[in-house]
C-alpha positions in Angstrom: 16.3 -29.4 39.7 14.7 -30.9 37.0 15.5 -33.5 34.2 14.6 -32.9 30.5 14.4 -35.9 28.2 14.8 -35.3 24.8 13.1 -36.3 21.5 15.8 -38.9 21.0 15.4 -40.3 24.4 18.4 -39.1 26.2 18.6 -37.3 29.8 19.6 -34.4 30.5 20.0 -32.8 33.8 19.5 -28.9 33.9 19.1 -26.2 36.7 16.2 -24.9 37.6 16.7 -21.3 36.4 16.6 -23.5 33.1 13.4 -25.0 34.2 11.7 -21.3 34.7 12.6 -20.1 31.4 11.4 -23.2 30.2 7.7 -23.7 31.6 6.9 -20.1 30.2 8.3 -20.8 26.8 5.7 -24.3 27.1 2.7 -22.3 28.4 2.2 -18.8 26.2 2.1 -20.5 23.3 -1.1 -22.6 24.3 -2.6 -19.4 25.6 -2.1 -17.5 22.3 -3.5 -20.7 20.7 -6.9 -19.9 23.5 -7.0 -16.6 22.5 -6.6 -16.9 18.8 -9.3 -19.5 18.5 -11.7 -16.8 20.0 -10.8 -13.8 18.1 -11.8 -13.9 14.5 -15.0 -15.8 14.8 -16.7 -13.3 17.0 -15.6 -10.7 14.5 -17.8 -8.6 12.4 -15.5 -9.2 9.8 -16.1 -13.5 10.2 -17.7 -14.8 7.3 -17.6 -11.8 4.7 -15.5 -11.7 1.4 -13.8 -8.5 -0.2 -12.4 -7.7 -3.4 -9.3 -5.8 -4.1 -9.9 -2.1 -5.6 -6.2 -1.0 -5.3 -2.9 -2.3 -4.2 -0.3 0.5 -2.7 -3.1 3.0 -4.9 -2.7 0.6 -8.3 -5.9 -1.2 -9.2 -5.5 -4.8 -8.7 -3.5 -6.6 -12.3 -5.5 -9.7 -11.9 -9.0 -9.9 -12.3 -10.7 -11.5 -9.1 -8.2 -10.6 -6.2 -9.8 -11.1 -3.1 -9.8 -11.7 1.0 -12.3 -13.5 2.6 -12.7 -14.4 6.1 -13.8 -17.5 7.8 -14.5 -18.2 10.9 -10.5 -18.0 12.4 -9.2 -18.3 8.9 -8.7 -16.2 5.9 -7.7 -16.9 2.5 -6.5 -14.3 0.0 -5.6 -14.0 -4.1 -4.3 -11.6 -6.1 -4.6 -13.6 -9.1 -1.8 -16.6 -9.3 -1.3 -17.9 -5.9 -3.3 -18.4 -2.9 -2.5 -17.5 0.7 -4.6 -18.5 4.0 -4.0 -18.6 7.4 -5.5 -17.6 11.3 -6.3 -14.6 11.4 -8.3 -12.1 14.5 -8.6 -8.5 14.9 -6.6 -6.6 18.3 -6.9 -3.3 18.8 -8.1 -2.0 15.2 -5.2 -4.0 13.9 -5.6 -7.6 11.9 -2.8 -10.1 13.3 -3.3 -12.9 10.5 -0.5 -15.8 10.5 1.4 -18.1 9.7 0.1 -18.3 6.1 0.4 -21.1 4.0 0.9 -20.2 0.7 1.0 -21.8 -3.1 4.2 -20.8 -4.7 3.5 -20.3 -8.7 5.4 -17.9 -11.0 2.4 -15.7 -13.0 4.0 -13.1 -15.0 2.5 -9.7 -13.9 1.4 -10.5 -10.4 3.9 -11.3 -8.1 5.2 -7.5 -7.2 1.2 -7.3 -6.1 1.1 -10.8 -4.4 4.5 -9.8 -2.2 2.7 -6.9 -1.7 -0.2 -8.0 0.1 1.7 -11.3 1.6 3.7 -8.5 3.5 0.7 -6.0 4.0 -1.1 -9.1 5.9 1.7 -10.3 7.5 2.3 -6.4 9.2 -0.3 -6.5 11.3 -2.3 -4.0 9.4 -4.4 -1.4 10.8 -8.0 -2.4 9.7 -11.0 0.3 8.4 -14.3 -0.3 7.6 -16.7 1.9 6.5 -19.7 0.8 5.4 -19.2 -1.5 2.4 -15.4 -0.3 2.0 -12.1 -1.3 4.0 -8.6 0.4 4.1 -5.8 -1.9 5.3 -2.4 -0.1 5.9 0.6 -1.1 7.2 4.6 -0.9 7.0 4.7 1.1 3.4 1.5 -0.8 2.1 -2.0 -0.5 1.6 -5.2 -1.9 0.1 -8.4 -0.9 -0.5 -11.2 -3.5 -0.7 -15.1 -3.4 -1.5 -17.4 -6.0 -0.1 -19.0 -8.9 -2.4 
């Protein structure tokens, strides 16, 4: 049996089939933190910043949209607002996330900005060829050029 105290201070006594679930829950997310920390650095994509060619096959409304990669964090604009978060590549696919994002209204941009906010968010399937990547996922796409 175990006791949990709460963030008030109280006791609780629970079971320990509550206690299983519970160490689990407490130790996956601290691997995940592990692994995400060693995924985007060591990628060939760390450090590199593209421009947006085409948004679901329109060219971008905003002059300037871009992605750029950090080591473990990416930042991206289509014009108005900026978007960021962790990011690492598995399996061919980019897992980027949670984003932090500004929330401005810009005339013109937003159906673009939702566009990508839910590209990156899919887990997109990554392609680079050269000086040119294809990202693609649930109904979305972009195209991108290196700087």
């Amino acid at each position: 049996m175990a006791v949990f105290i709460g963030h008030t201070g109280e006791s609780r006594y629970i079971g320990q089939a509550m206690f299983r679930v519970a160490l689990p829950t407490m130790i996956l997310p601290l691997a995940a933190c592990a692994f995400a920390a060693a995924g985007g650095p060591s990628s060939p994509l760390a450090q590199t910043r593209w421009r947006f060619t085409a948004i679901d096959a329109v060219a971008p409304v905003a002059a300037g949209a871009t992605l750029e990669f950090q080591a473990g964090r990416l930042s991206a604009s289509v014009g108005c607002n900026g978007m960021g978060g962790e990011w690492r590549i598995e399996r061919g696919r980019l897992i980027a996330g949670p984003f932090v994002s500004t929330q401005m209204w810009c005339e013109g941009v937003m159906e673009q900005e939702r566009a990508v906010a839910t590209l990156l968010a899919g887990g997109p399937e990554v392609k680079v060829n050269g000086t040119r990547m294809t990202l693609t996922s649930g109904g979305h796409s972009a195209q991108l050029v290196r700087d």
